[in-house]
N, C-alpha and C positions, 0 to 999 in steps of 0.2 A: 188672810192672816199675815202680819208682817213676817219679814224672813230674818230667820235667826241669822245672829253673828258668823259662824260657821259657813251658811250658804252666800251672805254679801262678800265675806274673803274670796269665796272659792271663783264668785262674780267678779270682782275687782280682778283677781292672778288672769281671767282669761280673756279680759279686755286690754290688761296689759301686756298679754303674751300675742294678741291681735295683732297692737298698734308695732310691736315688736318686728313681727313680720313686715307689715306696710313695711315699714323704715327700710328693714334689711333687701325687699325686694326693690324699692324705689334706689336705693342704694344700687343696687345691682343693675339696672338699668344705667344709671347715670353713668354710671363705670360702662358699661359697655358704649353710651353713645358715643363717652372721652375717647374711646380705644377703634371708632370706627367699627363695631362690631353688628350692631342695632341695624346702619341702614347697609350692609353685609350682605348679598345673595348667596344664596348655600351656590358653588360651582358643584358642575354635574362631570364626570370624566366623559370625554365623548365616547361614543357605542364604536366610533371604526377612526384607527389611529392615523387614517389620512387624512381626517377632517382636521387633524390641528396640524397648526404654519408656523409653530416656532418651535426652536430647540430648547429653552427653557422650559414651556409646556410640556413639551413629549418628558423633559427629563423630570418634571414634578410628579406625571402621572406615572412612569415609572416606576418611582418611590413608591408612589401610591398603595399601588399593586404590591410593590414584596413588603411593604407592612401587612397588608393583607392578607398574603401567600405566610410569612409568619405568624401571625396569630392565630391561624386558621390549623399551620402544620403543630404547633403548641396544645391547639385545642385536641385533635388527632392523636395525641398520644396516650387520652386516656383510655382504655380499654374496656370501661365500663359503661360507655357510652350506646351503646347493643350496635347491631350488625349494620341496620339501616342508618344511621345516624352517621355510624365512620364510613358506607359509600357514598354517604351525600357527598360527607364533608369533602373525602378523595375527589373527585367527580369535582368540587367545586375549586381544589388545588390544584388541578391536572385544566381547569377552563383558564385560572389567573395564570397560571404559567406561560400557557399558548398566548394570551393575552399580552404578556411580559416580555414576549417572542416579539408580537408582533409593534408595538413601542419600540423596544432596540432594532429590528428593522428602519423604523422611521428618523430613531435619532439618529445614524445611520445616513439616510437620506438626506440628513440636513448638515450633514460632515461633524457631526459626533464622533464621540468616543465608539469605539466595535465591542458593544457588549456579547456578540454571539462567539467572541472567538473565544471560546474555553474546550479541552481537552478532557478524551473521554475517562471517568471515574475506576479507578485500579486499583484492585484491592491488594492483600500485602504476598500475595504468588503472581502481582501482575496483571491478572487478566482482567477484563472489563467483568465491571460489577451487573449483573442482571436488575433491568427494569430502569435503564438509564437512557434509554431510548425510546420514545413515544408515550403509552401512557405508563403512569408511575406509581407506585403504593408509599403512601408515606403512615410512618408511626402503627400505630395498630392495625391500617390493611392491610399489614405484611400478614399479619394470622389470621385472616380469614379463611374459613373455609374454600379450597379452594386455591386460594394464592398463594400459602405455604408452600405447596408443591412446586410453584412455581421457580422459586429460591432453592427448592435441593439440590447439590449437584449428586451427579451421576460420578461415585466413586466405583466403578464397576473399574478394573481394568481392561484394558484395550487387547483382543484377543490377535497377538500377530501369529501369519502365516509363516511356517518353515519353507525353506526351499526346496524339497521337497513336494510342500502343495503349491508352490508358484511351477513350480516345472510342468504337473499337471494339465495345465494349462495350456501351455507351450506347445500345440501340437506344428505337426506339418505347416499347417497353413499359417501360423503364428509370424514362422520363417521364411512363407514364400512360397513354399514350393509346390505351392497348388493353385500360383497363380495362369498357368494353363489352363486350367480346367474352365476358367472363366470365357463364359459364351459371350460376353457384350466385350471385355478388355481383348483379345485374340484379334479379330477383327479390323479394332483400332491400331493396335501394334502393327500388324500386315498391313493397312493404309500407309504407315507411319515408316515403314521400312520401305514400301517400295518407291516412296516419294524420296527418302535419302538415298534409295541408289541410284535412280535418274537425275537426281543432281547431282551427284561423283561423276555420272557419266560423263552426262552434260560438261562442266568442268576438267576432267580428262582430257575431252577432246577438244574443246578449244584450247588450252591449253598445250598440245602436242601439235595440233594444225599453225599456232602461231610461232614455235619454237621449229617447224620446220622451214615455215615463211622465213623468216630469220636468217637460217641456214642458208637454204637458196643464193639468197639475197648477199650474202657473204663471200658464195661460192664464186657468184659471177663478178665479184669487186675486183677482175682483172687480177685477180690471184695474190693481194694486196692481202686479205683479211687470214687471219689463221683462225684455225679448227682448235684449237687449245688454249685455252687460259688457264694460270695456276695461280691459287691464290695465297698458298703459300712456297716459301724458296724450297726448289727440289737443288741437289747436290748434284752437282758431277760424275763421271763416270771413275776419275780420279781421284775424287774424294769418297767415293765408295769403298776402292781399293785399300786407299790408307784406312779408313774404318777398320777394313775389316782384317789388314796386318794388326792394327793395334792391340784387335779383340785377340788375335790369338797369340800374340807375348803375354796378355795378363792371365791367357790360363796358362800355359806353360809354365808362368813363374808363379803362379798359383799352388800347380801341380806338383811340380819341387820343393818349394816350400816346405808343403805338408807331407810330404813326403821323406823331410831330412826332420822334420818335427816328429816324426812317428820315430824314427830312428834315435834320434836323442832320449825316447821319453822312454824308452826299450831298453839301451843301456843304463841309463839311470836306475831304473826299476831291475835292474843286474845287478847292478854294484853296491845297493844298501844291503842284497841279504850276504855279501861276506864280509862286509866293514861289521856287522853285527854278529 
């Protein structure tokens, strides 16, 4: 039976919606050959960041990776995504990471910029933030089962001891005083001593043996050498004397003094109660 008007339309729209495609994909082609895109190898990032020898490369695949460590930690945030799904993902953020490590190592090596030198994460009391060192929770693995815990802190206060119970503590031996009783330190001490006294002695006596060498030796210098050195000036027998007249004019005139001082401060203390 020939085909109704209806059905030749509906024929005609989807041969021209065919040739439509043809065109737009042959198009697309063409643009990609213009663009170098067509005879294009997809690059693959190497598996170990020593294998690449230029700082350019290490620093594209760098990039690489924190687009990826991005969209992956964006993906992570949704919550509804169930349990297994956000340890993948973690697990798969916590691999690019290390990965990201090990690239700034290399650019690094190849006298780049030092991407590792960054400073530990402090929250607004200061102290470093939990889970910034090794593996990491991002976005919804903070509530896992599990890892919540991990992020509480411990608001307990800190139980300090009185002096009291520090003194406790403190006994005898704290101070010393039992280190006698010690059967291995006693021993050594008594080595330790009688070794310092024989070398006192030791030293002693050469010492008085060569200082009377000395003497001798001085004695017999045809009467030449004298028995006394002084090493600083001694006074005279005369300048003794005057010494010690001088000492005794400054108490006598000491002793007078206060003594006419006593007398004056006597009458004085007379003669205000009849002037009044």
């Amino acid at each position: 039976s020939p085909a109704s008007p209806r059905q030749r339309k509906r024929e005609k729209a989807a041969t021209m919606a065919r040739n439509e495609e043809k065109a737009m994909s042959m198009l697309n082609r063409w643009l990609r050959v213009q663009s170098g895109e067509e005879n294009k190898k997809e690059e693959r990032r190497p598996y170990l960041a020593s294998l690449c020898e230029s700082l350019p490369e290490a620093e594209k695949w760098r990039r690489q990776i924190i687009a990826e460590i991005s969209k992956k930690v964006s993906e992570i945030q949704n919550p509804g995504l169930g349990e297994f799904k956000i340890r993948d993902l973690n697990d798969e953020i916590n691999k690019l990471v290390r990965e990201k490590g090990h690239w700034e190592r290399r650019i690094l090596d190849f006298g780049g910029p030092n991407y590792l030198r960054s400073g530990a994460q402090l929250d607004a009391n200061g102290q470093e933030v939990p889970g910034t060192k090794g593996y990491k929770y991002y976005g919804a693995a903070r509530d896992l089962p599990g890892v919540r815990d991990l992020f509480k802190k411990d608001d307990k206060p800190l139980n300090k001891r009185s002096r009291s119970e520090m003194y406790k503590c403190a006994d005898a031996a704290y101070f010393g005083y039992r280190d006698e009783d010690d059967a291995v330190l006693l021993p050594l001490e008594k080595a330790a001593e009688d070794e310092a006294i024989s070398t006192a002695v030791l030293e002693y006596t050469e010492r008085h043996s060569g200082a009377g060498a000395v003497q001798g030796e001085d004695d017999d210098d045809d009467g030449k050498g004298t028995g006394f050195v002084a090493h600083v000036p001694v006074p005279s027998a005369e300048e003794m004397e005057k010494a010690v007249l001088a000492q005794k004019k400054r108490d006598m005139i000491s002793m007078y003094v206060s003594a006419e001082e006593e007398e004056a401060q006597k009458a004085a203390a007379v003669k205000r109660p009849r002037e009044e």
